[in-house]
mmCIF file as Biopython writes it, N, C-alpha, C and O atoms, coordinates in Angstrom:
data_model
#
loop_
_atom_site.group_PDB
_atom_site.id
_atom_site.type_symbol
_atom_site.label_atom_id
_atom_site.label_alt_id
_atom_site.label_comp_id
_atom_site.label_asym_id
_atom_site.label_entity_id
_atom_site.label_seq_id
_atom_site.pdbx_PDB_ins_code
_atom_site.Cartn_x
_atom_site.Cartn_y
_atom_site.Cartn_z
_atom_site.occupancy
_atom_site.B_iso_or_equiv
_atom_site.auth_seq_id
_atom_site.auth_asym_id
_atom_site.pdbx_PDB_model_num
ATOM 1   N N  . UNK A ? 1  ? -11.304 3.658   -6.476  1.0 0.0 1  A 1 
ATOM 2   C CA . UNK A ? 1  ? -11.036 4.241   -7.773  1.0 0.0 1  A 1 
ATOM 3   C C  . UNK A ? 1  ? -10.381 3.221   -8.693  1.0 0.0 1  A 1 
ATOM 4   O O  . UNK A ? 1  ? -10.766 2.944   -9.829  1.0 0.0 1  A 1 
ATOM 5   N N  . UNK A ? 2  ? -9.101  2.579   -7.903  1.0 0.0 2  A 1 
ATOM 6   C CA . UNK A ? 2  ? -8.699  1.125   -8.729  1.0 0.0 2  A 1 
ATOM 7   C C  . UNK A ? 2  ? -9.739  0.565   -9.579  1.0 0.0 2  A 1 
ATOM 8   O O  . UNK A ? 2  ? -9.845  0.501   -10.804 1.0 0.0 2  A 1 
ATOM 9   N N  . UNK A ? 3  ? -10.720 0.047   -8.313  1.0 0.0 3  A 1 
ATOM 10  C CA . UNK A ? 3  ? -11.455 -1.024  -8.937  1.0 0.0 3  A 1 
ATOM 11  C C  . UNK A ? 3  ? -12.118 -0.587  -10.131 1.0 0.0 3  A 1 
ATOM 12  O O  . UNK A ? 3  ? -11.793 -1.038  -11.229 1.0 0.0 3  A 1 
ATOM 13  N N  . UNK A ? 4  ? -13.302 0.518   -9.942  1.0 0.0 4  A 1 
ATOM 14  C CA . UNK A ? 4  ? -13.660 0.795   -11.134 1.0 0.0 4  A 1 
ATOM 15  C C  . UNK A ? 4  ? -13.170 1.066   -12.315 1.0 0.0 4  A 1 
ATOM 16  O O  . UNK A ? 4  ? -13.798 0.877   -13.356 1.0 0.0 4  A 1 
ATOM 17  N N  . UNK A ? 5  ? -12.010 1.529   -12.253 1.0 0.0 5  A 1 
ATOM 18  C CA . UNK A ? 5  ? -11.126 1.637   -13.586 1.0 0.0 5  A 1 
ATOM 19  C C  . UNK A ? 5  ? -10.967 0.059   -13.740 1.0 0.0 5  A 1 
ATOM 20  O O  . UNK A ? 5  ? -11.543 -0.129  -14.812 1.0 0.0 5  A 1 
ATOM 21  N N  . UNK A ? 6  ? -10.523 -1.186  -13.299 1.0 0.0 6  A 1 
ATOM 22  C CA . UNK A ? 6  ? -10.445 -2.302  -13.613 1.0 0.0 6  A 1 
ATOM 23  C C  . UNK A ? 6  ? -12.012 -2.738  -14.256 1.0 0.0 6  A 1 
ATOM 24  O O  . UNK A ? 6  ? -11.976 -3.575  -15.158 1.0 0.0 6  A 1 
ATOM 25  N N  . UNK A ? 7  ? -12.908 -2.394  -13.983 1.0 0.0 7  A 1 
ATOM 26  C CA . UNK A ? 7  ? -13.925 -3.197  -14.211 1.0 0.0 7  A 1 
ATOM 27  C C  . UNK A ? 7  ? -14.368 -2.182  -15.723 1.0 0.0 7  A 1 
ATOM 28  O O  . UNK A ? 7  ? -15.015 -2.639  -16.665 1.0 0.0 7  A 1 
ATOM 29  N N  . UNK A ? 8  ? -13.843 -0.767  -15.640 1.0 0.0 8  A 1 
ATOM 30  C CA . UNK A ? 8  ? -14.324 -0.567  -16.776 1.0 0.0 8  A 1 
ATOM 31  C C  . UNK A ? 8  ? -13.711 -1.129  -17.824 1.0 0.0 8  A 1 
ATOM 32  O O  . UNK A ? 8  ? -14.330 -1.434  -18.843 1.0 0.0 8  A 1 
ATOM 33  N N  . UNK A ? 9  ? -11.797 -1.414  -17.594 1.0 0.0 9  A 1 
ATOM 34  C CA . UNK A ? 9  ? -11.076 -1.661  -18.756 1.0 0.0 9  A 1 
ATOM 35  C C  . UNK A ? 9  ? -11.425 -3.129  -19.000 1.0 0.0 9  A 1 
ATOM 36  O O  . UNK A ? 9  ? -11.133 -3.547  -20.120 1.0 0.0 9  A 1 
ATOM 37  N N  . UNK A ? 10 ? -12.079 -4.103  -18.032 1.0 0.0 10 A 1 
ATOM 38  C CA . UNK A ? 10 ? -12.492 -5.816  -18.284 1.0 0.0 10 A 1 
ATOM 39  C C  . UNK A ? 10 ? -13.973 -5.335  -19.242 1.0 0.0 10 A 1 
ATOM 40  O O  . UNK A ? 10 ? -14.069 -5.906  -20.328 1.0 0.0 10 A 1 
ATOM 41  N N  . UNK A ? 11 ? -14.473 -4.887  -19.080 1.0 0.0 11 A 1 
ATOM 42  C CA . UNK A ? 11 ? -15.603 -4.317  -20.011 1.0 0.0 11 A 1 
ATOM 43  C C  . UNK A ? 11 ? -15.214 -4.304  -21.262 1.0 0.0 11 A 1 
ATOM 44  O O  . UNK A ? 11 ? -15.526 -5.059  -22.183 1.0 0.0 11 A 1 
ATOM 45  N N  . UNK A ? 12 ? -14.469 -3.342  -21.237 1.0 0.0 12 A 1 
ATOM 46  C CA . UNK A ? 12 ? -13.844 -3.053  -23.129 1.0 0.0 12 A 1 
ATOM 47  C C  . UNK A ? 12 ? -13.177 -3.921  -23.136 1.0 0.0 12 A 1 
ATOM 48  O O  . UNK A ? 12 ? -13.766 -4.910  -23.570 1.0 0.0 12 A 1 
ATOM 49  N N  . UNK A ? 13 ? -12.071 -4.124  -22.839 1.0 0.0 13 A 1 
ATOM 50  C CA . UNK A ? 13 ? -11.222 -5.345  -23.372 1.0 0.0 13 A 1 
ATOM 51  C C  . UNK A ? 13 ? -11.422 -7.069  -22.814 1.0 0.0 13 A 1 
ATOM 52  O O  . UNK A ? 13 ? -10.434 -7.550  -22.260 1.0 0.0 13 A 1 
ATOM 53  N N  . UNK A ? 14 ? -12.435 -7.796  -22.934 1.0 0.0 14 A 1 
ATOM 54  C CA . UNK A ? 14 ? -12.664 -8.815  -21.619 1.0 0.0 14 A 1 
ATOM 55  C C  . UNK A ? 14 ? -11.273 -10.173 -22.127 1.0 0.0 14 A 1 
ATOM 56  O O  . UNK A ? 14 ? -11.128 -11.165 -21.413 1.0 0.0 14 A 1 
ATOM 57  N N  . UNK A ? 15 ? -10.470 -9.979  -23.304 1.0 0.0 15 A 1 
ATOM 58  C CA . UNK A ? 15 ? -9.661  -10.931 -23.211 1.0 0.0 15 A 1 
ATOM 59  C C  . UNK A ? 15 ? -8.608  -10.594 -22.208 1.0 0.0 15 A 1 
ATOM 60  O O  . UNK A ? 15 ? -8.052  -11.572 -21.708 1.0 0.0 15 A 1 
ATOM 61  N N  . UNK A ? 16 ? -8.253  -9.517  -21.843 1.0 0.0 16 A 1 
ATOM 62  C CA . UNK A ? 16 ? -6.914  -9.233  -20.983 1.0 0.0 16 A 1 
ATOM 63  C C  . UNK A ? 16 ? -7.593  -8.974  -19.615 1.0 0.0 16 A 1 
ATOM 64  O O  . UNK A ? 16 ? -6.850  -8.391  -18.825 1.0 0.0 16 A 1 
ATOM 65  N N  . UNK A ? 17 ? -8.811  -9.266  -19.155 1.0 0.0 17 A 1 
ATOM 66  C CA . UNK A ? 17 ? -8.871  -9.064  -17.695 1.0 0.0 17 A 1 
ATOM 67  C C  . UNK A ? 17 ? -8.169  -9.996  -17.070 1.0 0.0 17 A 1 
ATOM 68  O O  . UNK A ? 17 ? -8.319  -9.953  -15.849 1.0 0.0 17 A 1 
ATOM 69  N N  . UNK A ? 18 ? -7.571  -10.690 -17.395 1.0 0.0 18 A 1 
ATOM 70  C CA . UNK A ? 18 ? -6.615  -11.649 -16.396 1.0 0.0 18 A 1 
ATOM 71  C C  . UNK A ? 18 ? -5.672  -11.110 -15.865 1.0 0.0 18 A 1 
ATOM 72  O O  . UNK A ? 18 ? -5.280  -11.130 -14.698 1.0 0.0 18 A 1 
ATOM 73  N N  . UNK A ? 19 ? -5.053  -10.285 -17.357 1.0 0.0 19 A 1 
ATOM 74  C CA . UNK A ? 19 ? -3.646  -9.271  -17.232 1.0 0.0 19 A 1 
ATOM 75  C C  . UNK A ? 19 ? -4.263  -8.195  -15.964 1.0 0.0 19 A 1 
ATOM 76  O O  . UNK A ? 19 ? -3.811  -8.236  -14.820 1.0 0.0 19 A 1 
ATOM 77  N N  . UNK A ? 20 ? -5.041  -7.523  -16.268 1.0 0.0 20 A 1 
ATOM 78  C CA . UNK A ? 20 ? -5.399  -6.369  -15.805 1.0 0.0 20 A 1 
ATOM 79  C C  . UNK A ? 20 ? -5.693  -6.548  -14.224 1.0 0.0 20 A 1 
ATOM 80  O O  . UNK A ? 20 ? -5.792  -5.697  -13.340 1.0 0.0 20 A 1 
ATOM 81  N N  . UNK A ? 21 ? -5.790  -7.830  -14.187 1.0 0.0 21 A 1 
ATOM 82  C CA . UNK A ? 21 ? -6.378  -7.893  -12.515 1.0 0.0 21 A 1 
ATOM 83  C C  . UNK A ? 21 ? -5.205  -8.592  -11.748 1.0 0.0 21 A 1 
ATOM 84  O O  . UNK A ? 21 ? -5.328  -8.719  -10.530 1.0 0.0 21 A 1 
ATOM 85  N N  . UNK A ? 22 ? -3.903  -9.125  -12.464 1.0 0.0 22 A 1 
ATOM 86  C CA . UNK A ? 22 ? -2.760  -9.680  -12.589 1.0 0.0 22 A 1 
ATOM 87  C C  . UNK A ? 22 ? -1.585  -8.071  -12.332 1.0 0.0 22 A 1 
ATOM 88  O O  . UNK A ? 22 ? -0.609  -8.236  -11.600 1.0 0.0 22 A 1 
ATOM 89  N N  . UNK A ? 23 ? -1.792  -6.766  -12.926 1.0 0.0 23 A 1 
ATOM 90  C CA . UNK A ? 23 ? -1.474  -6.144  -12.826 1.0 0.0 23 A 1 
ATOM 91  C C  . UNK A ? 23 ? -1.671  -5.329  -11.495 1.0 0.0 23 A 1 
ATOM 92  O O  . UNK A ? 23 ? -0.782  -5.091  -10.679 1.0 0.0 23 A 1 
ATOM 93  N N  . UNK A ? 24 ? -3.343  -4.838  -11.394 1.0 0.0 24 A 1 
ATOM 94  C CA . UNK A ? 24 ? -4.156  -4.623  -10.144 1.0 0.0 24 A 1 
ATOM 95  C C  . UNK A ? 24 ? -2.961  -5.233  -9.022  1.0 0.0 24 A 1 
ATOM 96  O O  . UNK A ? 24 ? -2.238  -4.456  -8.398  1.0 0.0 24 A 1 
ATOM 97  N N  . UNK A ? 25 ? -2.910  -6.104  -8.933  1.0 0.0 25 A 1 
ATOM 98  C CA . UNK A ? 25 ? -3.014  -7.011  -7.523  1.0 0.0 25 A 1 
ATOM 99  C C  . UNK A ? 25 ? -1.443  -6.796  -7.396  1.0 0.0 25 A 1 
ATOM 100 O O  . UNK A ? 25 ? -0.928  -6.884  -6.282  1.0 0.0 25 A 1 
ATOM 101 N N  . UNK A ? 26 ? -0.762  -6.549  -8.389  1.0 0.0 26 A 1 
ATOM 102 C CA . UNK A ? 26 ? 1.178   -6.394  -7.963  1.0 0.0 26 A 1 
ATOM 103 C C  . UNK A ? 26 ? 0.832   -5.216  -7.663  1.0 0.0 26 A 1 
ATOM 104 O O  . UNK A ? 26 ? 0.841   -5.230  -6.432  1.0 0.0 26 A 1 
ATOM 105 N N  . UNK A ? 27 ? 0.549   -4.259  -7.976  1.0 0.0 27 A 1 
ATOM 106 C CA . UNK A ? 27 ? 0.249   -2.894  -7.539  1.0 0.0 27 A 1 
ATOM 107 C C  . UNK A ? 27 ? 0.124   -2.618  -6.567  1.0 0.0 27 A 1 
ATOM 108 O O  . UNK A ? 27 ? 0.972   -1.941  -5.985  1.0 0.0 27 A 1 
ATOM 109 N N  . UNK A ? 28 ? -1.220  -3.119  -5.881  1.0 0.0 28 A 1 
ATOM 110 C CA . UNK A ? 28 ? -1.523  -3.138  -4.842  1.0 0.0 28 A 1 
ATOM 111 C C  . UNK A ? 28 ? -0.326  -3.529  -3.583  1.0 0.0 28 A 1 
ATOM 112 O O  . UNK A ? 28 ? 0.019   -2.828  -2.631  1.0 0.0 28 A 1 
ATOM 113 N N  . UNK A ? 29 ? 0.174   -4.999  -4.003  1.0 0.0 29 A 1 
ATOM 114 C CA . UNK A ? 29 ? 1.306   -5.403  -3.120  1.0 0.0 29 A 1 
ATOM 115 C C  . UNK A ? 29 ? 2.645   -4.282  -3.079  1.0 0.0 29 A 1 
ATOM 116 O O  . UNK A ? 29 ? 3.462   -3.983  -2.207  1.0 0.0 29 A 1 
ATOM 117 N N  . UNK A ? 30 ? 2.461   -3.936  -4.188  1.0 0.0 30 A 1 
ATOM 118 C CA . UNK A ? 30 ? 3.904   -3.096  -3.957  1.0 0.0 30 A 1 
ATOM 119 C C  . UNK A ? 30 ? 3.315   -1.950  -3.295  1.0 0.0 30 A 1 
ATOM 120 O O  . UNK A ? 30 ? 4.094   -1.543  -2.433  1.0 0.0 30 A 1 
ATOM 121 N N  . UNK A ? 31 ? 1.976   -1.091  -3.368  1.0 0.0 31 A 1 
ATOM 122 C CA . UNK A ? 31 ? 1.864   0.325   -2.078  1.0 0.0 31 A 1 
ATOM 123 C C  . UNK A ? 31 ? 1.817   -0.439  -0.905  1.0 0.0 31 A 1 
ATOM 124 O O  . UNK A ? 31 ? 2.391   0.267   -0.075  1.0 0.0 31 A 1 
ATOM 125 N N  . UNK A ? 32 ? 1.405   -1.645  -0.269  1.0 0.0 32 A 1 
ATOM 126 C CA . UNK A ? 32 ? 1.201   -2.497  0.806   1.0 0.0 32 A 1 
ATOM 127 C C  . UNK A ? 32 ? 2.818   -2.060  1.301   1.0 0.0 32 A 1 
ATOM 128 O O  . UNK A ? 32 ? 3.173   -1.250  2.158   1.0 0.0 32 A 1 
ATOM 129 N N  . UNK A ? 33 ? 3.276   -2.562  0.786   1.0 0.0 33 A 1 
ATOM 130 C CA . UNK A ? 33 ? 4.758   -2.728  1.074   1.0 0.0 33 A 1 
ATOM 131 C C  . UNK A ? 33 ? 5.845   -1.400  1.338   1.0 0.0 33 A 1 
ATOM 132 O O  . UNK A ? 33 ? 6.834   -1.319  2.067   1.0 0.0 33 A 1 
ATOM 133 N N  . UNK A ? 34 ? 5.199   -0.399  0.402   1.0 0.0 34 A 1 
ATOM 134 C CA . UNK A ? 34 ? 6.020   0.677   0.450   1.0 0.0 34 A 1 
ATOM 135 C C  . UNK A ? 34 ? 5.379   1.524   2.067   1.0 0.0 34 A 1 
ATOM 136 O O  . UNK A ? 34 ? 6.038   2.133   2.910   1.0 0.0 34 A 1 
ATOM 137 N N  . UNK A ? 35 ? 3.710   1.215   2.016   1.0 0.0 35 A 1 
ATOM 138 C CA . UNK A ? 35 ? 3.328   2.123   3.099   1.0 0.0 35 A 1 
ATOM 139 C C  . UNK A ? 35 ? 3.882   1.044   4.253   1.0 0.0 35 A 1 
ATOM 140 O O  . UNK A ? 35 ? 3.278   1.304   5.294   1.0 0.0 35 A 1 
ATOM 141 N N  . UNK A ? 36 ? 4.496   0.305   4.386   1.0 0.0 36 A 1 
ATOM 142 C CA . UNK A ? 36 ? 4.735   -0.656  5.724   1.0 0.0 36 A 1 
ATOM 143 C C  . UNK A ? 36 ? 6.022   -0.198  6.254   1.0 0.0 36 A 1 
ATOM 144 O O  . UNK A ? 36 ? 6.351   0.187   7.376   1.0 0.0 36 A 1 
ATOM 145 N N  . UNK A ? 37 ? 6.794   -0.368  4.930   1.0 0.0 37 A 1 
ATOM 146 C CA . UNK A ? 37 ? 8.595   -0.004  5.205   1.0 0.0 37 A 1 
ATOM 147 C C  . UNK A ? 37 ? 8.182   2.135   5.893   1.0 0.0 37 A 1 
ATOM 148 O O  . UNK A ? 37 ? 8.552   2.752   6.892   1.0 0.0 37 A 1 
ATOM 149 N N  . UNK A ? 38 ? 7.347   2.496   4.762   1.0 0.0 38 A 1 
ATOM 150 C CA . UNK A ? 38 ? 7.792   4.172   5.658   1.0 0.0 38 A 1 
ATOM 151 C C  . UNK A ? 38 ? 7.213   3.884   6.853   1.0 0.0 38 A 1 
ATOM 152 O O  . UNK A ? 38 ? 8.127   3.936   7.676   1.0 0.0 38 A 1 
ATOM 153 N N  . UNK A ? 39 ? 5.922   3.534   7.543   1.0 0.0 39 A 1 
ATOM 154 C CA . UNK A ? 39 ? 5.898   3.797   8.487   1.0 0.0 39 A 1 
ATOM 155 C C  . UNK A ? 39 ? 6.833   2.931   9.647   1.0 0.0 39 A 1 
ATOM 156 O O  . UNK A ? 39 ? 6.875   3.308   10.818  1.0 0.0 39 A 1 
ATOM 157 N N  . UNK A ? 40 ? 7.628   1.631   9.122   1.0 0.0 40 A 1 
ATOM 158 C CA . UNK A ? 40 ? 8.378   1.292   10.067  1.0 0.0 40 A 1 
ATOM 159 C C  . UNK A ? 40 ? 9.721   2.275   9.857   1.0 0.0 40 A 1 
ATOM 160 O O  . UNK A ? 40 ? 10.212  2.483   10.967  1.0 0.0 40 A 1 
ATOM 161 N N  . UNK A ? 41 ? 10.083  2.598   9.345   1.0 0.0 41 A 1 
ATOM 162 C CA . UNK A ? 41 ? 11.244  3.816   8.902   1.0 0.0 41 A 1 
ATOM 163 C C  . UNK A ? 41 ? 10.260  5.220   9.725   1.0 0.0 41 A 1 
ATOM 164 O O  . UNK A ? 41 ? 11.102  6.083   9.976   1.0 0.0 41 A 1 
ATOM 165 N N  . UNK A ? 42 ? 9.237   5.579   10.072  1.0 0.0 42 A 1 
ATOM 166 C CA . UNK A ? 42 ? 9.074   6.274   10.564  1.0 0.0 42 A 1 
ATOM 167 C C  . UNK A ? 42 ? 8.823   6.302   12.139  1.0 0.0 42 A 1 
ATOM 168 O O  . UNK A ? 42 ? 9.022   7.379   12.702  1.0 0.0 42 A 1 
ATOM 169 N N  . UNK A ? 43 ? 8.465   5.368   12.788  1.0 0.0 43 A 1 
ATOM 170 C CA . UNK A ? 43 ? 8.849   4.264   14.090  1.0 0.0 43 A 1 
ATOM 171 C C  . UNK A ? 43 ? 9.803   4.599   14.458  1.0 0.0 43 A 1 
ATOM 172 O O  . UNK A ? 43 ? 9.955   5.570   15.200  1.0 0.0 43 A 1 
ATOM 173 N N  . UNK A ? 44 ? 11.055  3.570   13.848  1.0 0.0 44 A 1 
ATOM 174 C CA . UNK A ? 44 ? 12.241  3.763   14.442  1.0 0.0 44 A 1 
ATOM 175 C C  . UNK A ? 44 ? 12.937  5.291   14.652  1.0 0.0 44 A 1 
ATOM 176 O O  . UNK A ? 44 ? 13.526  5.594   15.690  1.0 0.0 44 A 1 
ATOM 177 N N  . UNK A ? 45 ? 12.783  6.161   13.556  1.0 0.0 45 A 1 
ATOM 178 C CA . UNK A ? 45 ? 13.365  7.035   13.694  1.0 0.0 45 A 1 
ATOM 179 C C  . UNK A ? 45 ? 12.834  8.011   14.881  1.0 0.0 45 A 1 
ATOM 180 O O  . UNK A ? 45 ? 13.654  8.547   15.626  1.0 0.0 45 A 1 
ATOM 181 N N  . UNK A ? 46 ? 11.775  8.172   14.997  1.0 0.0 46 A 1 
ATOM 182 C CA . UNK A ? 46 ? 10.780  8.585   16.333  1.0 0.0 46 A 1 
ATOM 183 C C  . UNK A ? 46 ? 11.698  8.039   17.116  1.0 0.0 46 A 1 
ATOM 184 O O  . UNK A ? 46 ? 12.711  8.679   17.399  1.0 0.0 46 A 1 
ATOM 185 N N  . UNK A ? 47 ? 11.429  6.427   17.718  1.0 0.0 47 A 1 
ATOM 186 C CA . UNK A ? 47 ? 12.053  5.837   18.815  1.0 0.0 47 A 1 
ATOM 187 C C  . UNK A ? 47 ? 13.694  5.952   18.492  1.0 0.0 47 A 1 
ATOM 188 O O  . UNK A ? 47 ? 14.400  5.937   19.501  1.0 0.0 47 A 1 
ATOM 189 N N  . UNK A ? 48 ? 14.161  6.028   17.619  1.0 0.0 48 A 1 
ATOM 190 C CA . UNK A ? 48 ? 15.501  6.433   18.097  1.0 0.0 48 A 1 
ATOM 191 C C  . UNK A ? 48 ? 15.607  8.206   18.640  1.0 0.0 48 A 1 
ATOM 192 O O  . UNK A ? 48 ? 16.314  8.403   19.628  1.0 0.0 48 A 1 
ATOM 193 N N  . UNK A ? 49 ? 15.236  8.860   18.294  1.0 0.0 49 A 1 
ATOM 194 C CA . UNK A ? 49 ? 15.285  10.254  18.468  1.0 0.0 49 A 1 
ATOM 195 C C  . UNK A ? 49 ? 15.020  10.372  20.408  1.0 0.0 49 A 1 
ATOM 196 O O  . UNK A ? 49 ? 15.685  10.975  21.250  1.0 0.0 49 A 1 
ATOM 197 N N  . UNK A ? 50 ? 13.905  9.603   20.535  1.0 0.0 50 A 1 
ATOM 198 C CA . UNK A ? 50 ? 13.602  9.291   21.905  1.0 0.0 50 A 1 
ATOM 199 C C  . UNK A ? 50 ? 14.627  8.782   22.723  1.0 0.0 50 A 1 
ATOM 200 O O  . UNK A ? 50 ? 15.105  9.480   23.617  1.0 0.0 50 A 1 
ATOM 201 N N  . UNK A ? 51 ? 14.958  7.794   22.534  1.0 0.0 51 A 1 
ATOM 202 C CA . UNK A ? 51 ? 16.379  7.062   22.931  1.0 0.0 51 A 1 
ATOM 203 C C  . UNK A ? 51 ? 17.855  7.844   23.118  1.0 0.0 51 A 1 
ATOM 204 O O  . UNK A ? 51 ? 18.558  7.869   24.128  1.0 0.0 51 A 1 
ATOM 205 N N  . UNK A ? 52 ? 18.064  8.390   21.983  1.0 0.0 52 A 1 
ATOM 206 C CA . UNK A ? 52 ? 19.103  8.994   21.517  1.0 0.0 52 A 1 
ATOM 207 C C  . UNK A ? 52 ? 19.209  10.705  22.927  1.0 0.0 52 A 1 
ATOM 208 O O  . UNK A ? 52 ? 20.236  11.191  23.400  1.0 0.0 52 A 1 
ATOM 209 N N  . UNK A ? 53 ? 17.928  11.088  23.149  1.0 0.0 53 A 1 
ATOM 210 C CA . UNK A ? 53 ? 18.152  12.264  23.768  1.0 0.0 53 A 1 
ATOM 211 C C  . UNK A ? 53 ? 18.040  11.996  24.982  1.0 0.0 53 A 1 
ATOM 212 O O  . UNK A ? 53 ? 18.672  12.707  25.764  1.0 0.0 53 A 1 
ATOM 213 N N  . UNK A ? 54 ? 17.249  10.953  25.489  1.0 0.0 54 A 1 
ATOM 214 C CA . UNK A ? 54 ? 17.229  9.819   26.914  1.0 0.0 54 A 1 
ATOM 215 C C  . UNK A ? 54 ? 18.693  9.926   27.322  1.0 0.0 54 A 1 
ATOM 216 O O  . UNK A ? 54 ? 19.014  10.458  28.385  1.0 0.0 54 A 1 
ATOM 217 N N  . UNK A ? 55 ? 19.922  9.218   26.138  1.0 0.0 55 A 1 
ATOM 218 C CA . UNK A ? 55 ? 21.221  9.124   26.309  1.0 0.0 55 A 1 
ATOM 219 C C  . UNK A ? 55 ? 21.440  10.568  27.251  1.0 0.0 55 A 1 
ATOM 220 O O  . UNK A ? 55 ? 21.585  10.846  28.442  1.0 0.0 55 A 1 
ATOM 221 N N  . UNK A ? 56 ? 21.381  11.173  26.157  1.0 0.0 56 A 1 
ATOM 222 C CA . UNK A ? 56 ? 22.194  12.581  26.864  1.0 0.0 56 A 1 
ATOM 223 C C  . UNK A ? 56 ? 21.994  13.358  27.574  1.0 0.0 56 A 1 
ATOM 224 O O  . UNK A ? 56 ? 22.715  14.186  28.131  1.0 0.0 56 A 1 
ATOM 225 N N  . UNK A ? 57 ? 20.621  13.071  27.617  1.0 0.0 57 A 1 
ATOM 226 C CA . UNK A ? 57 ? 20.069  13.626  29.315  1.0 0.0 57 A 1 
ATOM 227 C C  . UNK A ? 57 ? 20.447  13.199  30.258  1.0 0.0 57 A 1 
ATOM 228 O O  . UNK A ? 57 ? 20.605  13.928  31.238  1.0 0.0 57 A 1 
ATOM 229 N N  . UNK A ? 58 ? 20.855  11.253  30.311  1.0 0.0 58 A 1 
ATOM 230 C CA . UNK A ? 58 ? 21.463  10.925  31.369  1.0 0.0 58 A 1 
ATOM 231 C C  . UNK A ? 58 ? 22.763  11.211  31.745  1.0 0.0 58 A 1 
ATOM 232 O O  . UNK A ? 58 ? 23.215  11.186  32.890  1.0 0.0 58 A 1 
ATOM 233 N N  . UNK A ? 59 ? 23.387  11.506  30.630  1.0 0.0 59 A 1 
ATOM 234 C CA . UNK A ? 59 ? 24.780  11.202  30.107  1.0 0.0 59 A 1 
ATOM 235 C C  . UNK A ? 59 ? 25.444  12.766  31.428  1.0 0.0 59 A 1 
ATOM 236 O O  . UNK A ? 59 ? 26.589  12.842  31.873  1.0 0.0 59 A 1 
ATOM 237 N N  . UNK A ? 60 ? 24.273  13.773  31.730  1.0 0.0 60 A 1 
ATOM 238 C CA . UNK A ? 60 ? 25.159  15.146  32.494  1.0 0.0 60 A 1 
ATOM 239 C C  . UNK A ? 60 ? 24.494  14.397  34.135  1.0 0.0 60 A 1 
ATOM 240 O O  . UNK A ? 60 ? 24.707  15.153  35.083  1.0 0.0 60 A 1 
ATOM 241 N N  . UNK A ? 61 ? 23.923  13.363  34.433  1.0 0.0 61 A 1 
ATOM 242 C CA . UNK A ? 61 ? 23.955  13.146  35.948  1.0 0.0 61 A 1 
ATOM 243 C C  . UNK A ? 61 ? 25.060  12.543  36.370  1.0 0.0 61 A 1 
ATOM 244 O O  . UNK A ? 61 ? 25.215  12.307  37.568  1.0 0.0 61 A 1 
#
């Protein structure tokens, strides 16, 4: 869906496709980044939850 919206707005406007594909591409890096951090924020918290009840299960032998 990105793309085609990029290629329509380099169409109409072809002096700012530099901007526009300059824009595109931080975009992109920043959901890269946001979907990396939740699912490692969603990892740990799993594996701690795991860990954490491991503890206290051992914790009554």
């Amino acid at each position: 869906m990105t793309e085609i919206n990029l290629r329509l707005y380099i169409s109409i406007f072809p002096r700012s496709s530099t901007e526009a594909s300059v824009t595109v591409e931080d975009f992109m890096q920043t959901t890269i980044l946001m979907r990396t951090f939740y699912f490692s924020y969603l990892f740990w918290g799993v594996y701690m939850k795991i860990f954490t009840a491991e503890m206290h299960q051992n914790r009554g032998r």
